[in-house]
C-alpha positions in Angstrom: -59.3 -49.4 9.4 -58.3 -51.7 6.5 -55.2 -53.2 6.1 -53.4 -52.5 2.4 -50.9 -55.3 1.3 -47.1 -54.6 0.9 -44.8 -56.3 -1.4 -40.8 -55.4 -1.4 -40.0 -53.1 -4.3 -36.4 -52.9 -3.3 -33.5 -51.6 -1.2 -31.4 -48.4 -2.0 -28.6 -46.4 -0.8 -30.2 -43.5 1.9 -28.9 -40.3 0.5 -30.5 -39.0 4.0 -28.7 -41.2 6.7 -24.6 -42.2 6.3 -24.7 -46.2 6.4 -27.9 -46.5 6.1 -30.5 -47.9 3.2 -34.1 -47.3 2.8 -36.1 -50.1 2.3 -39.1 -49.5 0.1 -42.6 -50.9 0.3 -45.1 -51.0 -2.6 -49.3 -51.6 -2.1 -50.0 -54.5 -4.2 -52.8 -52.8 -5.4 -51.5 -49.2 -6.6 -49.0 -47.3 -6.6 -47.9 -45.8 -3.5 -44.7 -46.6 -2.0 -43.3 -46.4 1.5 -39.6 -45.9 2.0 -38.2 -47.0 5.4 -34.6 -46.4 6.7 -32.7 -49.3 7.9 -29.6 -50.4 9.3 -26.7 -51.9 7.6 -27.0 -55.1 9.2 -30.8 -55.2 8.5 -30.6 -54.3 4.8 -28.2 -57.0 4.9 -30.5 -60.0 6.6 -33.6 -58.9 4.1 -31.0 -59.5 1.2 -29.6 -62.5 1.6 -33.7 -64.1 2.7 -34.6 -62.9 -0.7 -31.4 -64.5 -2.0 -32.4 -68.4 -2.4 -29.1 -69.6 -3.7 -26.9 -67.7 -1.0 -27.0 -68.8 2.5 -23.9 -67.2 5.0 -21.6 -69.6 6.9 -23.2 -69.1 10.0 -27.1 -68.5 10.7 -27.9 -64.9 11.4 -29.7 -63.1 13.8 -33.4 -63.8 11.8 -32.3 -67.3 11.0 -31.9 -68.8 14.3 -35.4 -66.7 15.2 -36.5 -68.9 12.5 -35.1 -72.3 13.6 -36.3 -71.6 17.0 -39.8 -70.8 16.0 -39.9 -74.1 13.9 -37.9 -75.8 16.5 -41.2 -74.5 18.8 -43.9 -75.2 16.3 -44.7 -70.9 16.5 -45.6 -69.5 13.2 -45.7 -65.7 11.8 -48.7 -65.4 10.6 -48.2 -61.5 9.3 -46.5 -58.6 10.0 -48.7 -55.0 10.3 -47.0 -51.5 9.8 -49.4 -50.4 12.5 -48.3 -46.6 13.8 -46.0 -43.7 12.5 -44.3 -41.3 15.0 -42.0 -38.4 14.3 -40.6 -40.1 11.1 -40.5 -43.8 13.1 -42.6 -47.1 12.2 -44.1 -49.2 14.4 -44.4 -52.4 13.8 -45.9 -55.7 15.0 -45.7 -59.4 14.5 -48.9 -62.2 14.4 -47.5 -65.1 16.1 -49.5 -68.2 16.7 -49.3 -71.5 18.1 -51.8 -74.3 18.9 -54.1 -71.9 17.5 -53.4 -69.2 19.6 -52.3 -65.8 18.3 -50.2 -63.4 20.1 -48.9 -60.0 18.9 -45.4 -59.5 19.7 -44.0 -55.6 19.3 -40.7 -55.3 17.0 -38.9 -52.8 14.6 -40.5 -52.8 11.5 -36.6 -53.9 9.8 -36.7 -56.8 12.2 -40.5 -57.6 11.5 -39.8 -57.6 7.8 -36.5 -59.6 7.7 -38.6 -62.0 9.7 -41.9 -62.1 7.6 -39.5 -62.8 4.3 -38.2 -65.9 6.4 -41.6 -67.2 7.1 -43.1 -66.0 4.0 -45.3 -63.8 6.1 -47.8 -61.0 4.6 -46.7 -57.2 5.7 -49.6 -54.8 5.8 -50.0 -51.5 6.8 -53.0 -48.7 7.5 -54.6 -46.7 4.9 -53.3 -43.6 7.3 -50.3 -44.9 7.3 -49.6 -44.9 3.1 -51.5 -41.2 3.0 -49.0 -39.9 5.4 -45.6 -41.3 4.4 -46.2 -43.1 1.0 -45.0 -42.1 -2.2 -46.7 -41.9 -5.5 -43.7 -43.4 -8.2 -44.5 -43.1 -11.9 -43.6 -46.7 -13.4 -40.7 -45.5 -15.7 -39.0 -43.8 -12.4 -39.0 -47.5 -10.1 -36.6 -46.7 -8.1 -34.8 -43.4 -8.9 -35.6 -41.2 -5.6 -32.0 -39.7 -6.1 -30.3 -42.6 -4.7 -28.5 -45.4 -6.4 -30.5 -48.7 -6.4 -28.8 -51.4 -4.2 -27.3 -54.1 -5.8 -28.1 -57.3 -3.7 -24.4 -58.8 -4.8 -23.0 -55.6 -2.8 -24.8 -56.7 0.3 -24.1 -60.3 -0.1 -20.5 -59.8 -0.5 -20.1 -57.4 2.5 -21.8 -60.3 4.8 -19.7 -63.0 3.5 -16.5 -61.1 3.4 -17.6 -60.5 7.4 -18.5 -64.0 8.1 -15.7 -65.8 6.1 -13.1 -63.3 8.1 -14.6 -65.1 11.4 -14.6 -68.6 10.3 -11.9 -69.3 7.4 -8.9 -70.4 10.0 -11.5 -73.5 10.7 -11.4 -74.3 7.1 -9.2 -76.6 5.5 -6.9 -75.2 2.4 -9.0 -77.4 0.1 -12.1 -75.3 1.3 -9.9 -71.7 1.1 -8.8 -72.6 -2.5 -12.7 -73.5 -3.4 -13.8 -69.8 -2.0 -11.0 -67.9 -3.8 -12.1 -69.8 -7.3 -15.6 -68.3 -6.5 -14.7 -65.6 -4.9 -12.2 -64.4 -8.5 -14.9 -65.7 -10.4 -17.5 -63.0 -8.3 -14.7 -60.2 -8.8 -14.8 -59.8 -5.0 -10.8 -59.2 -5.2 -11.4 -57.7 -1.2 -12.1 -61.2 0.0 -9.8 -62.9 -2.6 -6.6 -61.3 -1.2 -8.0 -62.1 2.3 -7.8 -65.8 1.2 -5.1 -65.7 -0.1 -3.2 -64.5 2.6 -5.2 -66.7 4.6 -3.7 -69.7 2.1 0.0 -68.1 2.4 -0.1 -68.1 6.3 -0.5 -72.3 6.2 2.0 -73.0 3.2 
């Protein structure tokens, strides 16, 4: 079977699942889609890779996978959509290393927040697209009945999380720097938090 290219369209709101996005998947060649529900926390990690200017506080889960596969010298050569069951994707990752490829099984959300770290293809089967994609007319993009998803929404949910863990190791002159960005973002959620944060030490 041949393998059809993927390129990330975008991530949306699921309508279907509470908490939950769907990640969608366009052929590079046509114009089939292939939506995929995600985690929180997934939707999240795809985000901020696509995001070059943004990087959180602290490395997530995919980032240190990343520094430890460089670390190692292992590289992800691709990433294959490979198998649908019962409304579930299979994934798998091409890993090799002095040469040698391996094929390491993962969650396709995983796999893909991986492959955008190493700049890694994603493919999936011909079967695959006739049984789950979806044909979207190029004026409609995104509009499956759910509100696209604003990367800035995702970005400021991670680093309101992140900078609630770290800020009491931060100096006032680094508090007062984040609430200038964080009023000039209109994140007024993680501005008050700084704020009381500041409060607490003067």
């Amino acid at each position: 079977m041949s393998l059809i290219k993927l390129t990330i369209k975008g991530i949306s709101y699921s309508q279907t699942q509470t908490g939950a996005y769907a990640l969608v998947l366009s052929e590079i060649d046509g114009e089939r889609t292939l939506p995929i529900i995600i985690g929180a926390f997934e939707a999240q990690s795809i985000a901020i890779a696509l995001e070059k200017e943004i990087r959180p506080p602290r490395p997530l889960t995919h980032d240190l996978f990343k520094t430890f596969a460089d670390r190692y010298l292992i590289n992800i050569k691709q990433v294959i959509i490979h198998k649908l069951v019962d409304g579930v994707f299979f994934s798998s990752l091409i890993s090799e290393k002095d040469g040698v490829e391996e094929i390491i099984d993962a969650r396709t959300s995983d796999a893909i927040a991986i492959a955008v770290r190493f700049k890694a293809p994603i493919y999936t089967y011909e079967t695959i697209l006739d049984k789950a994609g979806i044909y979207l007319k190029a004026e409609d993009e995104l509009s499956l009945d759910e509100p696209e998803l604003d990367t800035d929404d995702l970005m400021a949910e991670i680093i309101s999380e992140t900078s609630e863990e770290t800020k009491e190791h931060k100096s006032l002159k680094e508090l007062y720097k984040e609430l200038d960005a964080a009023v000039a973002n209109e994140n007024y959620e993680l501005a008050a938090k700084l704020r009381d944060e500041i409060s607490k030490r003067s």
